[in-house]
C-alpha positions as CSV (number, residue, x, y, z in Angstrom):
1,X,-0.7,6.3,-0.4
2,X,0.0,5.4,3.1
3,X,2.5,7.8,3.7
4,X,0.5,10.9,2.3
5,X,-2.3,10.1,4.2
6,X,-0.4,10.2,7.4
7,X,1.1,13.7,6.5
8,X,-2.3,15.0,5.9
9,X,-3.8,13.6,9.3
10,X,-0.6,15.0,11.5
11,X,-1.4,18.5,9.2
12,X,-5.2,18.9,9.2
13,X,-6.6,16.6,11.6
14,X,-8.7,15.0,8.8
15,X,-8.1,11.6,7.9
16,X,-7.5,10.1,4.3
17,X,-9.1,6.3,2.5
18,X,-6.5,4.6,1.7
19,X,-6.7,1.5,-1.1
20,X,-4.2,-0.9,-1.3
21,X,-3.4,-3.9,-3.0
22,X,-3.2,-7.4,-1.5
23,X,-2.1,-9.1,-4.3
24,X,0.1,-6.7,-5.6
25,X,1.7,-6.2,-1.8
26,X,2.0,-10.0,-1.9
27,X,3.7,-9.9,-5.2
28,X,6.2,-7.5,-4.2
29,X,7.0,-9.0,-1.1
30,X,7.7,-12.3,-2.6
31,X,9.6,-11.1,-5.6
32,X,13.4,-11.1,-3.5
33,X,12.5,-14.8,-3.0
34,X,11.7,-15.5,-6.5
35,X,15.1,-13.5,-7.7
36,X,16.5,-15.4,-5.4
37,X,15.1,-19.0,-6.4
38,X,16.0,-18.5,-10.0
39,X,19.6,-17.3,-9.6
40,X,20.0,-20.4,-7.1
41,X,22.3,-22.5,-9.3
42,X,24.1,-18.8,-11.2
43,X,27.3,-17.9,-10.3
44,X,26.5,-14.4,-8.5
45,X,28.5,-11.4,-9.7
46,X,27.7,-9.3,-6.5
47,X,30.1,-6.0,-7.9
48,X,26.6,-6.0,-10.3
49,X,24.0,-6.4,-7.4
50,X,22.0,-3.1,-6.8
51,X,23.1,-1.9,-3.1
52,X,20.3,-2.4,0.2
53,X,20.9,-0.8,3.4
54,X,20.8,2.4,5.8
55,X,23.5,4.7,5.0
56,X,24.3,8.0,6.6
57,X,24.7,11.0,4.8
58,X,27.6,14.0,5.5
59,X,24.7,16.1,6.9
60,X,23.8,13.5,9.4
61,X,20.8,12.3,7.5
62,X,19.8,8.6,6.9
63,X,19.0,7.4,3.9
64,X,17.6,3.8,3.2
65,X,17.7,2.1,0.1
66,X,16.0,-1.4,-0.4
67,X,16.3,-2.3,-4.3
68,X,15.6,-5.9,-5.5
């Protein structure tokens, strides 16, 4: 969406619509709390928990995960 319509401006010149969610941005930015809430009295097994961060690559690149 957002993304591809910024590529196409910085490559044409001509500017994208762009429709996005509320709720569903809402939803998806409230869904670590709600993981988070329900696992509040689990014991945590954090070897299992999907990795988040910005990691850098042999190359030099960066890559940045963010998995819930």
């Amino acid at each position: 969406g957002i993304l591809l319509a910024l590529l196409q401006r910085a490559r044409t010149g001509e500017g994208q619509k762009v429709s996005v969610s509320l709720y569903n941005s809402m939803l998806a930015a409230q869904m670590q709390e709600a993981a988070m809430s329900m696992m509040a009295d689990s014991d945590l097994n954090w070897a299992a928990m999907p990795l988040t961060g910005v990691f850098e690559t042999q190359d030099g690149a960066v890559v940045v995960v963010g998995a819930f």
